[in-house]
C-alpha positions, 0 to 999 in steps of 0.5 A: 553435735555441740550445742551453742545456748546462743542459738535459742535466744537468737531465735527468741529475738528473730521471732519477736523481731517478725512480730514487730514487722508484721505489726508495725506495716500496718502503718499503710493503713493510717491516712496521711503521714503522721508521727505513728506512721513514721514510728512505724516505718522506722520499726519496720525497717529496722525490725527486718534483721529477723529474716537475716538472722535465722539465716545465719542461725540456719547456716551455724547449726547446720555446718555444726552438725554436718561436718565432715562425712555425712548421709546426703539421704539423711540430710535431706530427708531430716530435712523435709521432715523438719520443713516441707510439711509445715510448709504444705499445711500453712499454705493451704490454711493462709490460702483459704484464711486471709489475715492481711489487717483482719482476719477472714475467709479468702474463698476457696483458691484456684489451682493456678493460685495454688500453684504460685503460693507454692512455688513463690511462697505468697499465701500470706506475706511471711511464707517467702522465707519458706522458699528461700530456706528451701533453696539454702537446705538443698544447697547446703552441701554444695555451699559449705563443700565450696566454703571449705576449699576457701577456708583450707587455703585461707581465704574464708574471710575473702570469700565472705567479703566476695559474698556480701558485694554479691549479695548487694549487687543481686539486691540492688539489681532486684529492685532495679529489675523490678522498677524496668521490667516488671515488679513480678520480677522483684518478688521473683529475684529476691526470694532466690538464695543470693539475696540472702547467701552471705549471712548463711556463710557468715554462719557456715564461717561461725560454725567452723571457728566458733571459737575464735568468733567467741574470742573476737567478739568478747575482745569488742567493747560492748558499748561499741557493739551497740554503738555500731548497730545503733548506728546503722538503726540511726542511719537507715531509720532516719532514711526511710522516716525522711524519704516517707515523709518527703514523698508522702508514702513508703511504696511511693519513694524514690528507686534510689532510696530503696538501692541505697537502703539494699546497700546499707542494710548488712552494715546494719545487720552484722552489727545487729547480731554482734549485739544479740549474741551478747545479749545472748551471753548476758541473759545465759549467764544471769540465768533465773526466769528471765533466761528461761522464759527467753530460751523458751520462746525461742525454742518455740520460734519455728511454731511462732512465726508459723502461726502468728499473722493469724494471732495477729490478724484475731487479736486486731479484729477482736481489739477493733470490735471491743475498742472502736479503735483501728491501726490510725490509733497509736494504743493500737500497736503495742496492744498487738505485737504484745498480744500477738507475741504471748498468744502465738507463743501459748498457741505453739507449746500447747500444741506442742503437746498434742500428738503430731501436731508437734510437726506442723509447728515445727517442735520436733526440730527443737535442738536438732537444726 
């Protein structure tokens, strides 16, 4: 398999990305609406490219190393080596720890409780990427099979344009379900794989013509890049800072606001990672500690976003009880996506070195897909 040197700074970017998500929704927990709570919301939204982009990384390494004739066996079992176990270990510990604002004892679950952890990934509030990416990887040989028929008869970029209006009217339709019918079925509808279908493709595409996507992408003005993707941060930031503002609460505002932001996000997204890959390129190319600390966080990545709500929900019961400060403080935000971010970090490549422990953290899948 070729190897792309984007790949692990992507992963870097997606995984501080998750961080700034998992912090900055501490906002809920600020009375009233303030600045801090409307920075906050504004980084939350705009830091929720991270989940589009490991698809999109999960959908290019794995159509580049999987083309052609392959082992469906070996597929499938490199696979479940690389995911379920993870998986399996981090729901128990997330059911039995709660690490929603602090860190505690949740008491020992039921087996029902159990059940629906594993089947709607909701031991703790990351694990739905889980249950999504479990969906993409057993049906990855279905979709790219499909995605070459289209691209042998020229048509790739037709069906990528297909696949993202798909992916919109099942996210709209998502939240629409779940303003009439019942939100459990929101929370159903958009951990299934159509919501996130077209940034996998968009991959399997990339994968397929890295090349001519390098090429595209270099014949682009960087300042355009980044307008574009700045653009889109103006845009949907700017609407949810007003809708929260008007109406007093993110959970609070209107069924319109959020269809409008299911439709707007991938114009965000695209854009997004158009900027990280050439944020990829200019740190690769400069070399020197700065490339080599990058690479290496996002070489650590899976492990990161495994264990980071626990670093989070430690360091913000540590810095509370030291400090009397709480999430209404605005010192306290940036004290723990940087603490949250260096300690998973120490944590994950520690552990690394530990016998077997490399599995739960996901290590011995570092430049395998």
């Amino acid at each position: 398999m070729v190897w792309f040197s984007e790949v692990e700074y992507l992963r870097g970017f997606a995984a501080l990305a998750v961080i700034a998500v998992h912090v900055s929704m501490n906002f809920t927990r600020i009375p009233g609406v303030n600045l801090l709570a409307l920075v906050n919301v504004v980084v939350y939204v705009l830091a929720h490219f991270a989940v589009p982009v490991f698809i999109f990384i999960s959908g290019w390494v794995l159509a580049a190393r999987y083309s052609g004739a392959y082992s469906l066996p070996d597929f499938y079992s490199r696979r479940a080596r690389t995911i379920l176990l993870p998986y399996l270990f981090f729901t128990a510990l997330y059911l039995l720890v709660t690490v929603e604002g602090m860190i505690g004892f949740a008491g020992v679950p039921t087996p029902e409780r159990v059940v629906e952890a594993l089947l709607i990934g909701n031991a703790a509030y990351h694990l739905w990427f889980f249950v999504l990416i479990i969906q993409l990887y057993l049906l990855f040989p279905l979709i790219a099979r499909g995605y070459d028929r289209f691209d042998r008869g020229g048509a790739a970029l037709f069906l990528l344009l297909a696949l993202l209006f798909v992916q919109i009217l099942w996210n709209v339709g998502a939240h629409l379900t779940g303003a009439f019918v019942g939100p459990e079925w929101y929370t159903v509808l958009i951990r299934l794989f159509p919501s996130h279908l077209f940034y996998f493709v968009l991959g399997i595409y990339v994968a397929r013509h890295t090349d001519r996507c390098r090429s595209a992408l270099r014949s682009f003005s960087p300042a355009g890049v980044l307008a574009a993707a700045g653009a889109g941060a103006v845009l949907l930031g700017g609407m949810w800072a007003a809708s929260v503002l008007h109406y007093g609460s993110f959970s609070g505002s209107s069924l319109a606001v959020f269809c409008i932001y299911r439709i707007l996000e991938p114009f965000y997204y695209v854009p997004v990672i158009a900027a990280l890959v050439l944020a990829a390129w200019r740190l690769d190319g400069g070399g020197g500690r700065t490339a080599g600390a990058s690479r290496s966080f996002g070489e650590h990545s899976y492990g990161i976003y495994l264990v980071h709500p626990l670093v989070i929900a430690a360091a913000a019961a540590a810095w509370f009880s030291l400090t009397g400060l709480s999430w209404a403080d605005r010192t306290t935000y940036p004290v723990i996506f940087l603490a949250a971010a260096a300690a998973s970090y120490g944590a994950v490549r520690g552990a690394s070195g530990v016998p077997y422990a490399g599995y739960l953290v996901g290590e011995s899948r570092v430049r395998r897909g």
